[in-house]
RODO-2510 file (C-alpha; in nm, 4 decimals, decimal comma):
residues 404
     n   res          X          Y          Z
     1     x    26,4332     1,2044     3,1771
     2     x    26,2725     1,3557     3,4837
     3     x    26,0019     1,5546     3,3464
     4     x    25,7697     1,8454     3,6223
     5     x    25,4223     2,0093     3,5077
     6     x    25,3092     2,2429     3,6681
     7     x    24,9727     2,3950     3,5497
     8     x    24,6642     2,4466     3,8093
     9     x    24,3853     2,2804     3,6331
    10     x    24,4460     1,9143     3,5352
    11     x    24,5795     1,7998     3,2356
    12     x    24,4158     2,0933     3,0581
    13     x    24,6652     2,1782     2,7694
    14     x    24,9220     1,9242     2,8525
    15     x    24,7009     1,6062     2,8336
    16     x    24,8472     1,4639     2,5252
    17     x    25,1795     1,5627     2,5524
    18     x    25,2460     1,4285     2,9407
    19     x    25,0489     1,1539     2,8344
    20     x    25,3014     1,0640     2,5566
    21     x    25,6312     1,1634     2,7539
    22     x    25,4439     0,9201     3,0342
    23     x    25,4380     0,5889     2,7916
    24     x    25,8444     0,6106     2,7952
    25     x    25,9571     0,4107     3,0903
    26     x    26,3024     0,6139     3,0534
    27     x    26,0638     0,9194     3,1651
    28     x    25,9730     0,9577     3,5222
    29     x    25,6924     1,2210     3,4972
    30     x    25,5652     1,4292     3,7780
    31     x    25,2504     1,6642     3,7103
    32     x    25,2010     1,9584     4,0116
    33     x    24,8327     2,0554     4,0324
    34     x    24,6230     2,2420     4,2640
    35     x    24,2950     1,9868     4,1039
    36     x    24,2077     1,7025     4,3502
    37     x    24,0104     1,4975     4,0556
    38     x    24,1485     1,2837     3,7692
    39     x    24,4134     1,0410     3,7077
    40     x    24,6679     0,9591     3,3793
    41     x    24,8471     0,6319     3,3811
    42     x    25,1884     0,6536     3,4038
    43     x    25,1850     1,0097     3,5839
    44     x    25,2624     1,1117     3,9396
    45     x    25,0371     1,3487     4,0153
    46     x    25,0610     1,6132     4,3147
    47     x    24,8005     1,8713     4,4721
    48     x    24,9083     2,1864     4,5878
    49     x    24,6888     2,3630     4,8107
    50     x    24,5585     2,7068     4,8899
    51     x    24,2989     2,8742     5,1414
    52     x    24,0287     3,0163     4,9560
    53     x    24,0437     3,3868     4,9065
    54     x    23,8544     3,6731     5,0557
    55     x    23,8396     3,9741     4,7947
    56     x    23,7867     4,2872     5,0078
    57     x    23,8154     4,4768     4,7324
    58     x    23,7034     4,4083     4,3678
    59     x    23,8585     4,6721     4,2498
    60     x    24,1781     4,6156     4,3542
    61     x    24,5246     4,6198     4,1214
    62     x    24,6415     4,3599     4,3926
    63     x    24,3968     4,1002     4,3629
    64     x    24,5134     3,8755     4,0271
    65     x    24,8808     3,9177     4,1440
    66     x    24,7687     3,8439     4,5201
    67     x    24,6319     3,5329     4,3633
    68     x    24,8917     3,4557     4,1695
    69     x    25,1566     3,4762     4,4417
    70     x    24,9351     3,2761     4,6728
    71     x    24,9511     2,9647     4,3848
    72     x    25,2998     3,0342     4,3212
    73     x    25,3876     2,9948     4,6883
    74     x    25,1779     2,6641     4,7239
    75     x    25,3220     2,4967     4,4024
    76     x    25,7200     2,6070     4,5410
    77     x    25,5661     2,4459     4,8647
    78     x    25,5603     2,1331     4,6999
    79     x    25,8254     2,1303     4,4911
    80     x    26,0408     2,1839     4,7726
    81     x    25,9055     1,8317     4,8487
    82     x    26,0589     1,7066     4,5906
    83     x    26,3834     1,8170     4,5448
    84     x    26,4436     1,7323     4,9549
    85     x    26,3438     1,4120     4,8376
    86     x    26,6151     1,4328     4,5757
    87     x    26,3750     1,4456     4,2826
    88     x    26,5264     1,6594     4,0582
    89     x    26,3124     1,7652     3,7048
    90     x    26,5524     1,7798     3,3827
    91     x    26,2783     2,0246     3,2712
    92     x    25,9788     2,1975     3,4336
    93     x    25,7197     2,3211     3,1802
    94     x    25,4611     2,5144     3,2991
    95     x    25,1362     2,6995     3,2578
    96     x    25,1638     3,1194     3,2689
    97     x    24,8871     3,3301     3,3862
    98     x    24,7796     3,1859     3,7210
    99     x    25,1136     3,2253     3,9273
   100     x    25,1847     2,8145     3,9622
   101     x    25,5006     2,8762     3,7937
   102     x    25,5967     3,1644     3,9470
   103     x    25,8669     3,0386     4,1769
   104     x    25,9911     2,7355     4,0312
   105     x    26,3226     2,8802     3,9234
   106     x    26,4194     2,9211     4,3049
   107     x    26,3357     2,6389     4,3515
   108     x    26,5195     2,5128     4,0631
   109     x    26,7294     2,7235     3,9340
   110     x    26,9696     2,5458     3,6634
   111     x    26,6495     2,3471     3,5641
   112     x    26,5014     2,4629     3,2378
   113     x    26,1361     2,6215     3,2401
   114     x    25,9161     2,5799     2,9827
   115     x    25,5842     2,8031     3,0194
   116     x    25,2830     2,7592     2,8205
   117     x    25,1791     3,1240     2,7789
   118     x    24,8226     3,1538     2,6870
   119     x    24,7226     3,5010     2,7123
   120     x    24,8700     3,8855     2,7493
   121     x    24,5778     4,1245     2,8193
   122     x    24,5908     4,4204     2,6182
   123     x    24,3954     4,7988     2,6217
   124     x    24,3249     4,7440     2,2691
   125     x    24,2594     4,5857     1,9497
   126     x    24,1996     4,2372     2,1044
   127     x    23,8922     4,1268     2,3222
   128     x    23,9070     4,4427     2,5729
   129     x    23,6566     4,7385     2,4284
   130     x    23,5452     4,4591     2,1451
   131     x    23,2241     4,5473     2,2126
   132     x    23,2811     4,8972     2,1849
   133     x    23,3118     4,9782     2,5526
   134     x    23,5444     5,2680     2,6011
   135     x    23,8129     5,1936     2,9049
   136     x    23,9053     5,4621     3,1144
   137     x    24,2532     5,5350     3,2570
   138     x    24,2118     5,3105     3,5574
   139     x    24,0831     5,0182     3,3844
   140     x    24,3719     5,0131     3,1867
   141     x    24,6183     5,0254     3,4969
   142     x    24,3732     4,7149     3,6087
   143     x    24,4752     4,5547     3,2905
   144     x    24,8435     4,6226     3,3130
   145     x    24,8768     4,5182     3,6352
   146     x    24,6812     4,1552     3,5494
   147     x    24,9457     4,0672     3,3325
   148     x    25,2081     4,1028     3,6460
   149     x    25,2401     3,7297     3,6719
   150     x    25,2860     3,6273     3,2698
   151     x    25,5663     3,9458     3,2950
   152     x    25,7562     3,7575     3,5722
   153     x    25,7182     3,4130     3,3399
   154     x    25,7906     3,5445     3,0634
   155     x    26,1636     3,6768     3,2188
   156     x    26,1973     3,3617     3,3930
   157     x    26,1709     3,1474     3,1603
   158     x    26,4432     2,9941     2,9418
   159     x    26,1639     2,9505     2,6471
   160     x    25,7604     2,9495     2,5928
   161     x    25,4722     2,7712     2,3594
   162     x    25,1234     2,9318     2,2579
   163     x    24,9037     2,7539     2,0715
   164     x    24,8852     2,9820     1,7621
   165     x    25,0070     3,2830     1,5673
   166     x    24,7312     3,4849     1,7263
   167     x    24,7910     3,4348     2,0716
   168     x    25,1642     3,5153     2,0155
   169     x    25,1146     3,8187     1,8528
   170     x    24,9190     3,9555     2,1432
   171     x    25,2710     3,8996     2,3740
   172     x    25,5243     4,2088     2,3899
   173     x    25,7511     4,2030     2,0918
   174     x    26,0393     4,1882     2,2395
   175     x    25,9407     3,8800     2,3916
   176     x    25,8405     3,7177     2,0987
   177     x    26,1612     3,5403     2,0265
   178     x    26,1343     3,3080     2,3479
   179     x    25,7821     3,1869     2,2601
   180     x    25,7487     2,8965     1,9577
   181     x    25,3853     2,8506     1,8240
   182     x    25,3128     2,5057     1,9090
   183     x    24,9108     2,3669     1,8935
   184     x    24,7874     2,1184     2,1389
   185     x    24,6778     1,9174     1,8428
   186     x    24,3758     1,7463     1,7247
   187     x    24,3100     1,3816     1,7395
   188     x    24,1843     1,3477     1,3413
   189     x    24,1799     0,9626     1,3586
   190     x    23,9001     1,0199     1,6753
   191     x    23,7327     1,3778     1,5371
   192     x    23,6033     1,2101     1,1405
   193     x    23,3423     1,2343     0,9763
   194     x    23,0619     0,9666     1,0271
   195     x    22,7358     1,0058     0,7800
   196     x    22,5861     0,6908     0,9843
   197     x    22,6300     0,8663     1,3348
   198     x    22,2705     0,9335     1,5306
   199     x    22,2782     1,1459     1,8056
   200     x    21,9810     1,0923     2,0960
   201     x    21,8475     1,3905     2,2680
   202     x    21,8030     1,1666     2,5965
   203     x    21,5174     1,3460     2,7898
   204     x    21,3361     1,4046     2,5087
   205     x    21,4120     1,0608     2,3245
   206     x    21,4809     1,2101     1,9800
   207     x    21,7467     1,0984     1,7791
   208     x    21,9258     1,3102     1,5604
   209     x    22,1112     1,1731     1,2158
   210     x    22,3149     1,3975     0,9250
   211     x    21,9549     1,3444     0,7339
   212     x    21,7950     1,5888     1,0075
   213     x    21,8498     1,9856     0,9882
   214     x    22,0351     1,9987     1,2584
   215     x    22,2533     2,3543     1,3852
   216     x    22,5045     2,3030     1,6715
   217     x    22,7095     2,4680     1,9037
   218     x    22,9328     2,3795     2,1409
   219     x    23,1072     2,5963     2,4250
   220     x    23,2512     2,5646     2,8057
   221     x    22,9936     2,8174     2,8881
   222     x    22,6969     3,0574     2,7671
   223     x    22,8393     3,3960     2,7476
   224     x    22,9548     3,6640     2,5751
   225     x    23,3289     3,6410     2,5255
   226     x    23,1936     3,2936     2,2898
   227     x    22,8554     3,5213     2,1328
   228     x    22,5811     3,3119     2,2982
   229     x    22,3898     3,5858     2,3182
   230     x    22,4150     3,6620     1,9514
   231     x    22,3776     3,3098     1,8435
   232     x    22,0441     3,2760     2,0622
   233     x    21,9434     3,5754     1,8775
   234     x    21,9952     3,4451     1,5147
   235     x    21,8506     3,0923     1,6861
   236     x    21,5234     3,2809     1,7265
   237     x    21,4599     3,4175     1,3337
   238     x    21,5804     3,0836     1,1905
   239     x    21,3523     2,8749     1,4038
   240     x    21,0424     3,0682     1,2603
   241     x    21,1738     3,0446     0,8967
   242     x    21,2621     2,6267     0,9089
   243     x    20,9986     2,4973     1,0790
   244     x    21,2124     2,1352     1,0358
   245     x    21,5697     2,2409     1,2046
   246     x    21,6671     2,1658     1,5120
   247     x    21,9294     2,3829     1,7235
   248     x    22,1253     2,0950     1,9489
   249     x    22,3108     2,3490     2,2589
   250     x    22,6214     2,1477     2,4129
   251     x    22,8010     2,3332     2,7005
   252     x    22,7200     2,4246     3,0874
   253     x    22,5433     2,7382     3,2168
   254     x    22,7840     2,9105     3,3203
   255     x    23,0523     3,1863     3,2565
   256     x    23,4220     3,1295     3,2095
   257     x    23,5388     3,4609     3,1103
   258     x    23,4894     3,8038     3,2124
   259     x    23,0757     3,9428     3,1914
   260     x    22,9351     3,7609     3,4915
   261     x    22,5601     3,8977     3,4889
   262     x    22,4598     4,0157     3,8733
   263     x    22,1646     3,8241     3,8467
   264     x    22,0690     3,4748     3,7010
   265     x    22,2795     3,3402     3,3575
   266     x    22,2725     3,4316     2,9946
   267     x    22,0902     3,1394     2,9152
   268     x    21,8480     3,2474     3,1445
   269     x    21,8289     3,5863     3,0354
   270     x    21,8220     3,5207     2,6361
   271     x    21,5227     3,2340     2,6982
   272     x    21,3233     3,5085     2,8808
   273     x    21,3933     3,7765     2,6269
   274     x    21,3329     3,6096     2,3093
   275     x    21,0692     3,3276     2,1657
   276     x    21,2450     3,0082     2,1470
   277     x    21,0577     2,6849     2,0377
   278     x    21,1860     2,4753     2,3294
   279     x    21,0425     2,1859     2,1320
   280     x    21,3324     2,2342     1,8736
   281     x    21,6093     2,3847     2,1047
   282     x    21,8016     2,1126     2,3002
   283     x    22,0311     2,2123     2,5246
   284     x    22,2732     1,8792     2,6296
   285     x    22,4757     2,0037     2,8697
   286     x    22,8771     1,8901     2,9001
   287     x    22,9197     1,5640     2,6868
   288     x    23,1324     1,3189     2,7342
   289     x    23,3932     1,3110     2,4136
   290     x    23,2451     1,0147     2,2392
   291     x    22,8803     1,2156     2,2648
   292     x    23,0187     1,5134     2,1558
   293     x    23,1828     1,3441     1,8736
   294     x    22,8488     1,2709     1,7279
   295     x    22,6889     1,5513     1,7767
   296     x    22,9836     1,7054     1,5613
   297     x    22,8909     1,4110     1,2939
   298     x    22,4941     1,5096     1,2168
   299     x    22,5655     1,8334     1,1982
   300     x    22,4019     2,0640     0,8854
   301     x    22,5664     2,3468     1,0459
   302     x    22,8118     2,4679     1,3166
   303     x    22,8075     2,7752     1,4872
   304     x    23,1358     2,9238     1,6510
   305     x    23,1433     3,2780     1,7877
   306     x    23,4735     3,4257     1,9454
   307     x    23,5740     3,7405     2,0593
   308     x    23,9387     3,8396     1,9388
   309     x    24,0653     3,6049     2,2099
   310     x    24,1582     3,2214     2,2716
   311     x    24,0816     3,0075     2,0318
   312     x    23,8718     2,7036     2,1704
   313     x    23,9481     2,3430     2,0653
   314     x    23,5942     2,3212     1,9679
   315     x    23,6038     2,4870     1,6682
   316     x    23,9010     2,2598     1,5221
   317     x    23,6925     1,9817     1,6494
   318     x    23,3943     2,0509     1,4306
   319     x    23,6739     2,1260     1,1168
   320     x    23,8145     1,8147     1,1652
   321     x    23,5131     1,6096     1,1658
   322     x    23,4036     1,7837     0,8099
   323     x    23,1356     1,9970     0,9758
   324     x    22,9883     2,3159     0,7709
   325     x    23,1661     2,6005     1,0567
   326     x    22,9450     2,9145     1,0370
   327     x    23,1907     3,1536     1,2143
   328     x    23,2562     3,4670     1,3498
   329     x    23,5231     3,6945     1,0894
   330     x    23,7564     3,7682     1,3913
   331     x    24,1166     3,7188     1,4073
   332     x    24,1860     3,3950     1,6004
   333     x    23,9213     3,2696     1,3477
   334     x    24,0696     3,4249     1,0451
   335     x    24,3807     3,2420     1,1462
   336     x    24,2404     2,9119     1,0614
   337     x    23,9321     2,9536     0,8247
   338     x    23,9151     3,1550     0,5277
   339     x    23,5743     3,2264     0,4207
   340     x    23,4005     3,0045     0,1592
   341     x    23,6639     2,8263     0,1593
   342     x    23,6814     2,5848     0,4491
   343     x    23,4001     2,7382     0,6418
   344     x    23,1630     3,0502     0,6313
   345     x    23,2289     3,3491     0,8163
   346     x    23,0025     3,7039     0,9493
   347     x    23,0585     3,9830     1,1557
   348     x    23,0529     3,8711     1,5167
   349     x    22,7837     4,1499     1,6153
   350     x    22,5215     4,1484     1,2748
   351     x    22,2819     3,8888     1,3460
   352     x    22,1044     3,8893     0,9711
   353     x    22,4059     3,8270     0,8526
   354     x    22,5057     3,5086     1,0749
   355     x    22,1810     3,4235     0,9505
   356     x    22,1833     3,4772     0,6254
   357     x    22,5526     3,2529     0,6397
   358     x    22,3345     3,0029     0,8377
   359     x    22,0363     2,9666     0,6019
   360     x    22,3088     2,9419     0,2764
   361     x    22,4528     2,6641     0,4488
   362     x    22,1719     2,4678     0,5116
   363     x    21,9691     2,5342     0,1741
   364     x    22,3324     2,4096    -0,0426
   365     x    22,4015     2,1109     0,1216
   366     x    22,5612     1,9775    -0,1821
   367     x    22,8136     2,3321    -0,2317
   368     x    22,9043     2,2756     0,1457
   369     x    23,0451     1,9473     0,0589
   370     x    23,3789     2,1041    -0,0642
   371     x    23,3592     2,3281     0,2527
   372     x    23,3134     2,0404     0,4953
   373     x    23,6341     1,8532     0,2955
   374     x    23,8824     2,1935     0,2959
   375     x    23,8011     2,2186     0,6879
   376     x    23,9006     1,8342     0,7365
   377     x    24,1855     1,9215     0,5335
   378     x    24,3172     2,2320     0,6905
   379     x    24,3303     2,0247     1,0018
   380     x    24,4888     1,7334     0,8564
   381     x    24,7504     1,9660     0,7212
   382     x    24,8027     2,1636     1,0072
   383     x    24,6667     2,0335     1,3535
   384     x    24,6637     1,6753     1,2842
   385     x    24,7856     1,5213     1,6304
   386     x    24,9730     1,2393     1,5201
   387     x    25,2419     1,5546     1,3393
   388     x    25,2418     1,7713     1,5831
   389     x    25,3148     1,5481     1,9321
   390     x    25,6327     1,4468     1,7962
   391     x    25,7478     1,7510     1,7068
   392     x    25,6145     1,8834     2,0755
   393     x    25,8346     1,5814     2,2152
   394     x    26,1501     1,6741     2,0564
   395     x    26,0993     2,0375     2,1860
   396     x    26,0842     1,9914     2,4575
   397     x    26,4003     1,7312     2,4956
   398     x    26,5977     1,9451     2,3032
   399     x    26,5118     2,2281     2,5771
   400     x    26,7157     1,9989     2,8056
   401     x    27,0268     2,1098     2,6635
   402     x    26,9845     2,4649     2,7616
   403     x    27,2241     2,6128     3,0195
   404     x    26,9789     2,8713     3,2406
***
């Protein structure tokens, strides 16, 4: 089976399943990427290439689609490649939303496509005005016209995956019947529990165990679309009531969604607005996965904030290892945590309440046992890796059959 990804960022979401398609010598596997760095054994990988982009107007309807047509063209580029070199994919499967996909059908067109859909912006009800901005007329053409690309896919295609319920439901409706929920997965046999773990805070040479008060969080970047700002705050009032817990930060300065400040970060901004003991607030940076897996292992208490968007792979992470998750109550939450049940949720935006959830998990240790077991559980059940992969494997071959 001649297997093509095609997905600008590399592996991203299709790490474990190209890696698995990869270990069958029957499988040739090809993986088109416009991402110069990284490697998986078994897997042919190929850089596109595009000229960086000069936005002359920010404002612009044209300028996601403009990008998304300039990817699409690049990725075809190279594709063309391969079928003049008589490579010929039994199935492409694809990432949505950046415009790599775009044009593989003319390039291939009686070769099933598979698209990984991720997001579909809407005016309402999701992340967009979640913070109770009001969006005028033209923003909302903005947002109409950014989902252009995932439109195009989403004809295109001969079927789609998202990785949950939520992410579907945000899709047109009379789309839904092409897209199958399908997780990533989560490795449980790597993401346990370990009461013995110790985690070392290297520039300050502290190291953390499970018998320290210790409060993570974990995130690509510090912003707003994952509450950093309203964790920071709540950071600040429990600090000065536990004079023994320590906040452990794991993520890079940066922001990955929309909210980029005009000046300086939000890690920046928060440390300059509010009184943070430095002494107890360690902020790691990006951590390797073996790292991050113990700082997932002392933890008293996790903190995950979401706007109603994508649901990171952090938060089943920190389920899976048996951590005490001290969420936000929003819907791609709700989907997998039911409060004081398998974890403990608050209203994204009321700080004494994240808190107040905060301080009840630390001061009940002993209740949050059952919690920490029911979020193992749910993952086990649900998002266990070793279930899911096959399942994603036999998908996928079955898509084979499909006449385009």
């Amino acid at each position: 089976m001649n297997i093509l990804f095609v997905h600008r960022s590399f592996p991203a979401q299709f790490f474990f399943i190209a890696s698995q398609l990869a270990q069958d010598p029957a499988n040739k596997v090809i993986f088109l990427t416009n991402t110069e760095t990284g490697e998986l054994e078994g897997i042919k990988k190929l850089v596109y290439k595009v000229q960086p982009q000069e936005i002359k107007d920010p404002t612009s309807y044209l300028n996601s689609y403009e990008s998304a047509v300039i990817h699409g063209q690049a990725a075809a580029s190279e594709a063309l490649k391969l079928k003049k070199e008589g490579f010929k994919p039994d199935i492409i499967y694809g990432h949505s939303g950046w415009g790599a996909t775009l044009f593989m059908k003319e390039v291939f067109p009686d070769v099933p496509l598979l698209c990984y859909f991720e997001w579909f912006a809407n005016p309402e009800g999701a992340d967009t005005g979640f913070d109770g901005t009001k969006i005028n007329e033209y923003q909302r053409g903005g947002l109409k016209c950014a989902n252009t690309q995932v439109i195009l896919d989403l004809c295109s295609c001969d079927a789609g995956i998202t990785p949950t319920h939520w992410q579907k439901s945000q899709f047109p409706k009379e789309f839904h019947h092409k897209i199958k929920v399908i997780h990533d997965g989560v490795d449980t046999d790597f993401y346990k529990p370990d009461n013995d773990a110790k985690f070392l805070i290297k520039d300050k040479n502290l190291e953390l165990s499970a018998k320290d008060e210790v409060i993570t969080y974990a995130t690509r970047g510090m912003e707003p679309y994952r509450g950093f700002p309203e964790f920071m705050k709540a950071v600040e009032i429990i600090l000065k009531k536990r004079p023994n817990t320590h906040v452990v930060i794991a993520g890079e300065d940066k922001v990955c969604y929309r909210g980029q400040l005009d000046e300086g970060t939000y890690k920046e901004k928060m440390l300059k607005e509010l009184d943070i003991d430095l002494k107890r607030v360690h902020f790691v940076g990006g951590l390797p996965y073996g790292e991050y897996l113990k700082l997932l292992q002392i933890s008293s208490a996790h903190v995950y904030l979401t706007v109603p968007y994508v649901l990171s792979w952090s938060i089943l992470d920190a389920m899976s290892v048996g951590c005490c998750v001290v969420a936000s109550n929003t819907q791609p939450v709700q989907e997998v945590i039911q409060d004081n049940y398998n974890g403990l949720l608050f209203d994204f935006y009321n700080i004494e309440k994240q808190v107040e959830k905060i301080d009840y998990a630390l001061d009940n240790s002993a209740k949050m046992q059952a919690i920490r077991t029911n979020a193992r559980e749910t993952i086990i059940e649900n998002y266990a890796l070793k279930d899911i992969l096959p399942k994603h494997v036999e998908y996928v071959k079955n898509l084979i059959h499909l006449k385009p």
